[in-house]
N, C-alpha and C positions, 0 to 999 in steps of 0.2 A: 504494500500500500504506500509506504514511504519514497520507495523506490521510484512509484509511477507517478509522483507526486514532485517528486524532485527530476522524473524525466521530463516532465509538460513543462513546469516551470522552464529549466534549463530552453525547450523547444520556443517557448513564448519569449523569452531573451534573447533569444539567436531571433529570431524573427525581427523582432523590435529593431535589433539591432542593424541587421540588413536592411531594412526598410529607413532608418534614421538616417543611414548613410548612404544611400540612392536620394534623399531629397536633401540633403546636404551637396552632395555632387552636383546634381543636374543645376541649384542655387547656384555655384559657384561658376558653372561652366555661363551661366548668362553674362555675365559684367557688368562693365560701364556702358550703357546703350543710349542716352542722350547724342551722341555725337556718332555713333554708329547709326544711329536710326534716321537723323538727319542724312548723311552719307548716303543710305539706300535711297530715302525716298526722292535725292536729287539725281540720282542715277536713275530715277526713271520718269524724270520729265524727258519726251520727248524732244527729239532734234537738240541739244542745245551744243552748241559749238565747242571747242577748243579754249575760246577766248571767253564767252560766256562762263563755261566750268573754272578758270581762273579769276576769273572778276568774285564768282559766286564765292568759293574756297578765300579770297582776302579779303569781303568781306565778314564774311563769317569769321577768321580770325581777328578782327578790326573787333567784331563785335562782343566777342567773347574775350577778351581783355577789358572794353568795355565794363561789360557788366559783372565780372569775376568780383571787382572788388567793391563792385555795392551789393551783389549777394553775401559776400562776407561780412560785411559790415551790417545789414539785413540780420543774417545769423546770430551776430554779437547781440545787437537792439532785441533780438526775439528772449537771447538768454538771459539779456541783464532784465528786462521785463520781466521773465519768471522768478529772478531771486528777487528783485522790489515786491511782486506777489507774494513771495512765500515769507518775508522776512517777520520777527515776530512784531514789527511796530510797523504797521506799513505807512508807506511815506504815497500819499494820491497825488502832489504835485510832481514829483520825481517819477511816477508813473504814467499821468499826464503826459510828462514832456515825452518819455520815451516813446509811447504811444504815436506822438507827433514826428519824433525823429522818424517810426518805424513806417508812418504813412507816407514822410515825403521820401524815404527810400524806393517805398513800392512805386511810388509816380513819376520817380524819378528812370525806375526799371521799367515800367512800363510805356512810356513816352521811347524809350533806348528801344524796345520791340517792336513799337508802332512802326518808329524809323528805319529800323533797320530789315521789317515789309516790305514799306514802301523802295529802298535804295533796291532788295532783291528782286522787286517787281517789275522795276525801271530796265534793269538788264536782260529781261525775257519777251519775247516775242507775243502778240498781243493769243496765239494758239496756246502757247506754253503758260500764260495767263489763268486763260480757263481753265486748264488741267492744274494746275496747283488751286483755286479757289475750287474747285469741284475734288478733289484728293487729299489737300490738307486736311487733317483731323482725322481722317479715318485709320492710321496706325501712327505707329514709331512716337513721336511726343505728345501728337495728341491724347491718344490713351494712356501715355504714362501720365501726363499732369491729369487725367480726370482720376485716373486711380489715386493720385497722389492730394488730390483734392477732396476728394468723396472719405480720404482717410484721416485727413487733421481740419480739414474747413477752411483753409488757406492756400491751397493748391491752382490750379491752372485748370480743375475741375467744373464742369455744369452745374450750373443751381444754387452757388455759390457767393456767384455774384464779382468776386474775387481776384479772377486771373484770364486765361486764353479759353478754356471750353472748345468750341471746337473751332478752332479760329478757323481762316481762308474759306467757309463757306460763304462767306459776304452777301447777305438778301439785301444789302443796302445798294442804291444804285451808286452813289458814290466813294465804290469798294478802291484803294489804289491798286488791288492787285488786276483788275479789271477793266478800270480805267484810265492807268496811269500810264502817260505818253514818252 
């Protein structure tokens, strides 16, 4: 009785454990994919040239220096706001300000995305247009910012109010990625 008691267990451990470690692997084997997902999904706009692919690649580096160090500092404001919440005597003007520092960050980031739309919109063909307003959002960053948004409420998520949702669909007639000459 002991014996077959101490074989299941043993069997329900070995199991655990092979299955822990198959969704640990396959975790790891994903990566960094902001910057891969962008990569695909401009390898598959159509036609776009040589010179185009270079334009788009600097400035996408252009932009991602950019905004590197107001996400950072983003990061900072988000964590010093949590210890002014948590601390034992809370200070509301000191939370106040950060609050404000942390709003003109995101406007500040957000204004840097609008533009830097419009700059990569300017460089494509009014065809290649339509296919990224009609394709954007539907993989690669799109879906990470809504999962990323739908999971803390500050994300790049629908419904939110917050961030991109499903950007380049543009119902607006004056979309620049559609418009822009």
């Amino acid at each position: 009785m002991k014996k077959e008691i101490l074989t299941r267990s043993l069997l329900v451990l070995l199991v655990s454990v092979l299955i822990t470690s198959f969704s640990f692997s396959s975790f790891a084997q994903r990566g960094p994919r902001a910057f891969n997902d962008s990569a695909k999904f401009e390898s598959k706009i159509p036609n776009l040239t040589a010179d185009q692919k270079t334009k788009i690649e600097s400035l996408k580096v252009k932009h991602f220096k950019e905004v590197l160090p107001l996400k950072n500092e983003l990061n900072e404001k988000r964590a010093h706001l949590k210890t002014l919440e948590s601390a034992e005597k809370v200070d509301r003007d000191a939370i106040n300000k950060t609050v404000d520092e942390i709003s003109a960050l995101q406007g500040k980031l957000l204004k840097l995305r609008v533009n830097h739309r419009v700059d990569f919109a300017s460089i494509l063909t009014d065809e290649q247009k339509v296919f990224v307003s009609t394709h954007r959002g539907m993989g690669g960053k799109g879906q990470m910012g809504m999962r990323r948004g739908m999971r803390n409420g500050m994300g790049n998520g629908m419904g939110n109010g917050m961030g991109n949702g499903m950007k380049g669909n543009c119902p607006n007639p004056n979309c620049p990625l559609i418009n822009s000459k």
